[in-house]
Structure formats: C-alpha cells, structure tokens
N, C-alpha and C positions, 0 to 999 in steps of 0.2 A: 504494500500500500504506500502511496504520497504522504511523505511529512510534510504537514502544513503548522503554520505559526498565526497567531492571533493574541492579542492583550486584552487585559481589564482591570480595573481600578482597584487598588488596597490602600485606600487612605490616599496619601500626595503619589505613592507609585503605584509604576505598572507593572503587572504581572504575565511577562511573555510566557506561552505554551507552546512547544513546538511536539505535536504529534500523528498519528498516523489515523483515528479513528476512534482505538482501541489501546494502543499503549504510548503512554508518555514518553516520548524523549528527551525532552528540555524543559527547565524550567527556569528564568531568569527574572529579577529586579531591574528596572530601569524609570528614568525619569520621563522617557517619552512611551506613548504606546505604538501600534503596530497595527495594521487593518487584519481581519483575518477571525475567524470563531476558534472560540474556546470551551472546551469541555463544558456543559452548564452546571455539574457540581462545582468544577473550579472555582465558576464564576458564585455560584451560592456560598462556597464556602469567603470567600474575600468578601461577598457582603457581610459575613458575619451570621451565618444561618452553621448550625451543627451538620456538616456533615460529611464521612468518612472517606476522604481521599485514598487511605490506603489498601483499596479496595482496585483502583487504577494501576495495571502489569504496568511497571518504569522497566527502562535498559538499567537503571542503574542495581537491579537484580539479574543477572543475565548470565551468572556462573555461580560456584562453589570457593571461590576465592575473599579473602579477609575482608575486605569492603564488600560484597555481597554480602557477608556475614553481616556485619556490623549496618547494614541498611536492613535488612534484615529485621534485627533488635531491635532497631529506633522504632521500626511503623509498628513495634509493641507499647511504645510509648502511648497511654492513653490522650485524648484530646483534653487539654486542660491541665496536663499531668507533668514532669521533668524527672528527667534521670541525670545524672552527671557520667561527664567521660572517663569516671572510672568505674562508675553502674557497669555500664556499657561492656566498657573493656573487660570486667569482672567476668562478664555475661558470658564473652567472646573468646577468652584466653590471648589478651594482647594488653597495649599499653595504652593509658588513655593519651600516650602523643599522638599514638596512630589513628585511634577513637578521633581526633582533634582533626587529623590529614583527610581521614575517611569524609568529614563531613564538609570542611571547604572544598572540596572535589565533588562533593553531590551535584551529581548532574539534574536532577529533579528534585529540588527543596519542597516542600507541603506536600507531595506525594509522599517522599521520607522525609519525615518531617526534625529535620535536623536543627529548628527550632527551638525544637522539647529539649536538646542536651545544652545541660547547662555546664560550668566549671562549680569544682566544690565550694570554692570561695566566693561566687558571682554568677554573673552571666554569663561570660566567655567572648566566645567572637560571633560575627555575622558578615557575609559579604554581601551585597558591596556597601552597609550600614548598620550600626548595631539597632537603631531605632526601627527598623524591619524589626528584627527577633523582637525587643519589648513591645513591640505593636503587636504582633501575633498571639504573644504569649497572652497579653491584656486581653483583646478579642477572645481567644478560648476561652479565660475565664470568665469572663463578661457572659458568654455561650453558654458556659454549663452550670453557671449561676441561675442563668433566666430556665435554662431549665429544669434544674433542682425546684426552684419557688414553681412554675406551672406545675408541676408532678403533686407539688406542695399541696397547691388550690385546685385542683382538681378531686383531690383526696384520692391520693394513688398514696397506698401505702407506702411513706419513706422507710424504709427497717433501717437505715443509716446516711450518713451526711455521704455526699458522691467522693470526693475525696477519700475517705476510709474504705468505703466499698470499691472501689478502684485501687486500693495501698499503693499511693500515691500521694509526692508532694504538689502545692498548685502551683501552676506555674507562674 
C-alpha cells in the first residue's frame, strides 16, 4: 500500500502521520501542518477524547530486536499512567540509557507512546520540545479524570480510584 502523510492540531503543534491505511509509519511534531488525512483516532485522541492508539500495527515493532522490545513495554504503559526508564529497562533486561536511545529514535510517538516514560528524578527528554511530553501527559490526565467523575455520576460502581486499579503513577 501508499504511505501517505496528513496533520492535525495538538494545542500550538502539529501532528504529522505518515501511513499506509493500516499501519503507522511516522509520527512527527512540527510547527507547521501538512495537507493530507489522518487516522480519525489520531485525530480524537489530540483532541483530547480517550482513546487507544496502541491498538494501531507501527514499523516501529517490526522484529524481535531491543527497541522492538522496549516499544513493546511502553504501549503497556496505561493512558494517564508513567513508568521511568529504569521500569522499563527493569522490564526488558537493558539499561535505562538504552530505554533513553530507544525512545528518541521512536519513529511513531503516541502510537508508542514514549510520553509515558518518564526519568526517576523528573521528566526527562522530548523531541523536538519538552512542552509536547507535559502537554500530553496533562491531556491524559485531564482524560481519565473526566472519566473517573462520569463512571462516578452515572453510578457505575467505582471499587477503586483508576490510578490504583491501573498500579500506576499519574502522569
């Protein structure tokens, strides 16, 4: 199939997609956008709507090799939730420097959402902005807030806060 490319809005930037139909290729930040359609999850989830991008085949799984692994892991990361790159690397039997390399090389960010890993200390990095990753991270929680309180008002039995039923930090 033709890889085609398309943008849409996440706050001040844009979110290029470059894919085939059916599996992601590309995923990039930039300041300008691109003509061209984009997946309609993509685009619900950049509005800020719940929903499961890692559900979308990326190349950036496409073997049995350490980064396959560790992309892997991440889209175990729940939405709203953060692991550090020594979780990770824990997970995986590597280092979280490599955990670190693994994820500025993602070639599809929000499909593996490379987001969620944080440093033990902080945040860590983001390219090509770290105001991307706090944006995102804000948005999820923002997401699974509103959805915690509707589950609430609806009278859907909560048996626990989504954080602890997830065991998971927020992000």
């Amino acid at each position: 199939m033709e890889v085609t490319g398309g943008s849409c809005r996440l706050g001040l930037w844009f979110v290029h997609v470059w894919h085939d139909g059916t599996t992601i290729h590309r995923v990039r930040f930039a300041k300008t956008g691109i003509d061209g359609a984009v997946p309609e999850p993509i685009r619900q989830y950049c509005a800020g709507r719940a929903v499961d991008l890692t559900t979308f085949p990326t190349i950036a799984i496409h073997d049995d090799g350490m980064y396959s692994r560790i992309y892997q892991a991440v889209r175990m990361v729940p939405c709203g939730c953060t692991a550090t790159y020594g979780e990770i690397a824990a997970q995986i039997g590597t280092s979280p420097r490599v955990v670190g390399q693994a994820m500025a090389r993602n070639p599809t960010p929000l499909v593996v959402p490379c987001h969620r890993i944080t440093a033990a200390g902080g945040i860590g990095g983001f390219t090509p902005d770290i105001g991307i990753k706090e944006l995102l991270l804000a948005m999820e929680a923002a997401t699974m807030h509103k959805l915690h309180v509707a589950k609430k008002a609806t009278s859907v039995p909560a048996t626990a806060d989504f954080y602890e039923r997830e065991g998971c930090r927020k992000g």
